[in-house]
C-alpha positions as CSV (number, residue, x, y, z in Angstrom):
1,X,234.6,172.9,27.4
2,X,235.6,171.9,23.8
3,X,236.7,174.3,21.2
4,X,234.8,174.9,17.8
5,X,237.6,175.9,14.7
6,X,235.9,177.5,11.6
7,X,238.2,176.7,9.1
8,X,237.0,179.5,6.7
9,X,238.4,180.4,2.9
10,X,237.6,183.6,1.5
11,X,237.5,184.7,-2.4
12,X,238.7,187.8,-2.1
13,X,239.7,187.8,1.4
14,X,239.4,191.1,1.5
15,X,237.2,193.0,2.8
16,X,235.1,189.9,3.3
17,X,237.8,188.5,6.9
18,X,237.4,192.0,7.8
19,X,233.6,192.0,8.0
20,X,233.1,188.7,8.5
21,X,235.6,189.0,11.6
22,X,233.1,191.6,12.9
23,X,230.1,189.6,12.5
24,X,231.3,186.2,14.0
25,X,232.2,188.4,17.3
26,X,228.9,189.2,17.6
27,X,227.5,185.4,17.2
28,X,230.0,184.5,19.6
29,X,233.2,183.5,18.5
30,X,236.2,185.0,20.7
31,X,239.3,184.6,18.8
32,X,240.5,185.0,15.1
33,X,243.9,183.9,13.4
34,X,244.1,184.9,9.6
35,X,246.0,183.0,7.1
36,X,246.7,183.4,3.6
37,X,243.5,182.1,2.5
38,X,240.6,183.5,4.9
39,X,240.4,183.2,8.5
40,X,240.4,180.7,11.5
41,X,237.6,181.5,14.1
42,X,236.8,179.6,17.7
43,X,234.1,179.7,19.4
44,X,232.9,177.5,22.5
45,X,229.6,176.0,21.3
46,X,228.7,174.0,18.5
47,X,226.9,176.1,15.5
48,X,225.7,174.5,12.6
49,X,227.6,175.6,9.4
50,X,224.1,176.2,7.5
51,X,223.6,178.4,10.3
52,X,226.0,179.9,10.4
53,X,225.8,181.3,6.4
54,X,222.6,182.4,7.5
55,X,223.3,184.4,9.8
56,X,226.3,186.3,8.6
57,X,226.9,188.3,5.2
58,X,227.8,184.8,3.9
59,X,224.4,184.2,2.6
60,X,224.8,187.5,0.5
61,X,228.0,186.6,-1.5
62,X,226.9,184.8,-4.5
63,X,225.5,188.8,-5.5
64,X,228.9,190.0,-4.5
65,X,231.2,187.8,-6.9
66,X,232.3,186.3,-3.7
67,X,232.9,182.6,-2.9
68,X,233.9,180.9,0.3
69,X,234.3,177.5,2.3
70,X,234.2,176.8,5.0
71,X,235.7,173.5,7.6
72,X,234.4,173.0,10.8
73,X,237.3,171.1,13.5
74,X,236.7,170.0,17.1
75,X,239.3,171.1,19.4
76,X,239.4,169.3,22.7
77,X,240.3,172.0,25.4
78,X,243.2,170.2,26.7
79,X,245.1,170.8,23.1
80,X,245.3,174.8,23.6
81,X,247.9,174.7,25.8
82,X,250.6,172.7,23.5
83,X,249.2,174.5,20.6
84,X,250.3,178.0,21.8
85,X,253.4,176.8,23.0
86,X,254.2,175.8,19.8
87,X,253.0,179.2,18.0
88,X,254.1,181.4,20.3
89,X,257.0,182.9,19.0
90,X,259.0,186.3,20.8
91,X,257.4,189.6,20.1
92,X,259.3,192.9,19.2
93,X,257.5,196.5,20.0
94,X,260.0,198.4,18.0
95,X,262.8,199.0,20.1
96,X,260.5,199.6,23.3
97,X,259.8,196.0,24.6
98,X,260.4,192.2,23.8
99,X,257.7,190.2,24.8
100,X,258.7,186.2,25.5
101,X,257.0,183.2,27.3
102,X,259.2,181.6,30.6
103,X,260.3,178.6,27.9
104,X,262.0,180.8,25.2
105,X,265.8,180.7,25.5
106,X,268.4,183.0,24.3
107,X,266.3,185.5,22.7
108,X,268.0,188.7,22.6
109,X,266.1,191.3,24.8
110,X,265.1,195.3,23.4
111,X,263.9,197.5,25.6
112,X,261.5,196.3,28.4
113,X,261.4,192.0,28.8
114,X,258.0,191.2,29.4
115,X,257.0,187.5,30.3
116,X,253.7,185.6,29.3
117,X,252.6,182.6,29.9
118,X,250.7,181.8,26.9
119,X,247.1,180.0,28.0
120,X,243.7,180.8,26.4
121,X,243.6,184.4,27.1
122,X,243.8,187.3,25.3
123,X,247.3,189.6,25.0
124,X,250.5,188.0,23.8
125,X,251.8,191.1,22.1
126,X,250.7,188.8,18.6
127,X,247.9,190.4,17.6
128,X,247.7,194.1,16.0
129,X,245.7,195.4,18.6
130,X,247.7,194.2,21.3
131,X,251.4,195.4,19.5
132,X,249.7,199.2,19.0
133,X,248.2,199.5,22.9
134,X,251.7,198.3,24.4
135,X,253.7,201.0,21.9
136,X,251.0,203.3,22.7
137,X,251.9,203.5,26.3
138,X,255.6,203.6,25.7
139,X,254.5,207.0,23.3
140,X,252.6,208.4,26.2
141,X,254.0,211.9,27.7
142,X,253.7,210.3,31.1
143,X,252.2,207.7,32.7
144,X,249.7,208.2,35.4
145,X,249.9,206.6,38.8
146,X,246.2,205.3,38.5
147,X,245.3,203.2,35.3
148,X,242.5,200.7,34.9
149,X,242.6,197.7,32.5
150,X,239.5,196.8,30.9
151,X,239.8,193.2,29.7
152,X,243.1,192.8,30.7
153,X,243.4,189.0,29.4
154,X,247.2,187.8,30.1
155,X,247.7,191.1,32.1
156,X,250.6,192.3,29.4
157,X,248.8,196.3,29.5
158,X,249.2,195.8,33.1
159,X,252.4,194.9,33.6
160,X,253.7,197.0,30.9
161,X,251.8,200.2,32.8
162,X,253.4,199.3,36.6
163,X,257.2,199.0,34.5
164,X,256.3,201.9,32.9
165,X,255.9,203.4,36.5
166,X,251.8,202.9,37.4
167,X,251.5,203.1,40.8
168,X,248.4,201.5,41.4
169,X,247.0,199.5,38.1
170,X,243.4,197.4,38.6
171,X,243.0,195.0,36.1
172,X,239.1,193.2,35.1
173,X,238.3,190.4,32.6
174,X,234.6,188.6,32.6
175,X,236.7,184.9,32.5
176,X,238.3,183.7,36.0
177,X,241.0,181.8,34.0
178,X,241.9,185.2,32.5
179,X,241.8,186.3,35.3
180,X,243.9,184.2,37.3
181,X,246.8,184.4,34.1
182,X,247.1,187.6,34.7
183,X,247.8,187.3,38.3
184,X,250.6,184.7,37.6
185,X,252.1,186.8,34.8
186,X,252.0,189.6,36.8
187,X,253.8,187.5,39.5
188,X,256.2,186.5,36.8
189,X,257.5,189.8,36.0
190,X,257.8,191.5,39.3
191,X,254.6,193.4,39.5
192,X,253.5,194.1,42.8
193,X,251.0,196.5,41.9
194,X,248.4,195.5,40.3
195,X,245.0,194.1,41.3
196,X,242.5,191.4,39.0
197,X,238.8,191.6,39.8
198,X,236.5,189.3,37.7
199,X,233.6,190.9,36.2
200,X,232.7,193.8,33.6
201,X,232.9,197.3,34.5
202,X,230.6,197.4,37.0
203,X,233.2,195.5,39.1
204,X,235.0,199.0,38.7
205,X,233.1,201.1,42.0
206,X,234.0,205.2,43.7
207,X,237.0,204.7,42.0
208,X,238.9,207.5,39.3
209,X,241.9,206.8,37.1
210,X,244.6,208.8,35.3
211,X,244.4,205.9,32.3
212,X,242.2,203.5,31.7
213,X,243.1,200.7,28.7
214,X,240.1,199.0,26.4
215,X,241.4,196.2,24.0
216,X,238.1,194.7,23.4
217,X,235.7,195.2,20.5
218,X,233.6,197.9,18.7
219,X,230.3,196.9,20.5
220,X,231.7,196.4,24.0
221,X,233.5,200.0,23.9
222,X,230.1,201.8,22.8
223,X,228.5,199.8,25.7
224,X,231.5,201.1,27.7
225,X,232.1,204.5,27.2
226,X,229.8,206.4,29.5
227,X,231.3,204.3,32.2
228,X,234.8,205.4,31.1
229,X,234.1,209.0,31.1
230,X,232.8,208.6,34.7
231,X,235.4,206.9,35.8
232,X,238.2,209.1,34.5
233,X,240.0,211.7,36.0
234,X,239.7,215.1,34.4
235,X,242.2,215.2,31.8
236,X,242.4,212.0,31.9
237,X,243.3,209.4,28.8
238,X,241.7,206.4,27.5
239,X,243.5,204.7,25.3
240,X,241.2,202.1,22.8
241,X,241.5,199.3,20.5
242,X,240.3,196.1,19.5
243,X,238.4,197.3,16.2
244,X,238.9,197.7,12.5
245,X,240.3,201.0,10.7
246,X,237.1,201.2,9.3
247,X,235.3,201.8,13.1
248,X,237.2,204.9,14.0
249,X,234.9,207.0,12.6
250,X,232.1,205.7,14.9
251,X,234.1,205.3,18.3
252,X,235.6,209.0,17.5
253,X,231.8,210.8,17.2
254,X,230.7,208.3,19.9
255,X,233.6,209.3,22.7
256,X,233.0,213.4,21.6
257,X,229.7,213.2,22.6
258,X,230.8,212.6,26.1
259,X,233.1,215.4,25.7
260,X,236.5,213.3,24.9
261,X,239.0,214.7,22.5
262,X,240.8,212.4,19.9
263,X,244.6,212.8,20.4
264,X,246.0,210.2,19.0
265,X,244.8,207.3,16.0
266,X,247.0,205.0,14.8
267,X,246.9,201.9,12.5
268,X,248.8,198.6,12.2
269,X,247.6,195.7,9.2
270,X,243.7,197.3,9.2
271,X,243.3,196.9,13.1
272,X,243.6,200.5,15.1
273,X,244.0,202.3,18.0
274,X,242.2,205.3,19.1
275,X,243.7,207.8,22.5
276,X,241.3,210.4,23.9
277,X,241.1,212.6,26.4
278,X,238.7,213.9,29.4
């Protein structure tokens, strides 16, 4: 299937790529690069650019001093590849872990050397949310034999959890490509422990886990988080992300309602991470 890039310039950027990042998740679009001027969204179907103003907070910005532009590219699928080879670039967690793809050479290794193949899914250690999960669980007192990976995309949480000295680690994501990347990264580094189902939660049956990892988005973890209090060991952690700064609020009073306790919120470049506990 071919790719749809929204080329789109923003005047202020921010707030507006903040909101506007929000918005186009819930139309559809799956993945977000920022640049200098705005943002770069994809999405898998063709949307009319009209339509697209109408349906988003676009439409409102001439009363908000706001201007924008926006240029629509068609990405042939057999591009993406190539394309992350040649953006993918070696990741540093701190000191804690240096995450590379198999055709880097000679990059100098701290901490844990994780290996990802880039391809289309999500979890190269690139974006915010992905940096502050993996640093997360090196901050952890302990990690428990039984985690869970919601969404695991490349498998990186995964892989970084069974190194980190996960016993038993089940990974899902709803895409069978993902799903099949994470299998071969987790071939790649070693990992003999960990298992990739496709599906949403509901894949996830009778079982309990000491951790469970969500890097997805606001709406999905709300949609979520019944299922991850049921599926959690008592004291138990669940470590989120995917969301704006501005969302913690929400996912905080949303998770104490089902009797989690925040322990841990962190930011990184607006994006943030939330860790509670059962």
């Amino acid at each position: 299937m071919d790719t749809f890039e929204f080329k789109i310039s923003l005047q202020p950027k921010f707030p507006w790529n903040e909101i506007l990042i929000q918005e186009l998740t819930k139309l559809g679009f799956d993945s977000f690069v920022e640049d200098e001027n705005g943002i770069l969204a994809y999405i898998q179907q063709d949307i009319d650019v009209k339509k697209l103003c109408d349906k988003t907070s676009l439409s409102e910005s001439e009363q908000k001093g706001f201007t924008f532009s926006i240029e629509k590219n068609l990405i042939p699928q057999k591009n993406w590849n190539e394309e992350w080879e040649k953006g993918f670039h070696p990741v540093q967690v701190e000191d804690y872990a240096t995450v590379i793809a198999p055709f880097h050479k000679g990059v100098v290794i701290k901490g844990m050397e994780i290996i990802i193949q880039p391809q289309m899914s999500f979890g190269t250690g690139h974006h915010q949310t992905t940096w502050l999960m993996t640093k997360a669980l090196f901050e952890l007192n302990h990690i428990p034999e039984d985690v869970l990976d919601v969404g695991t995309g490349t498998g990186i949480l995964s892989i970084v959890s069974e190194k980190l000295g996960a016993k038993r680690i089940l990974g899902t994501d709803i895409e069978e490509w993902a799903v099949e990347n994470a299998k071969e990264n987790a071939r790649r580094n070693n990992c003999n422990h960990i298992e990739v189902r496709c599906g949403d939660i509901d894949v996830v049956k009778e079982e309990k886990f000491g951790l469970i990892l969500a890097n997805i988005n606001k709406n999905v973890l709300l949609s979520h988080m019944e299922n991850y209090v049921n599926l959690l060991e008592n004291e138990g952690m669940l470590l989120l992300s995917g969301f704006f700064v501005t969302d913690v609020g929400e996912l905080v009073a949303d998770a104490q309602k089902h009797g989690l306790k925040s322990f841990l919120t962190e930011e990184k470049e607006g994006w943030a991470i939330i860790g509670l506990k059962k």
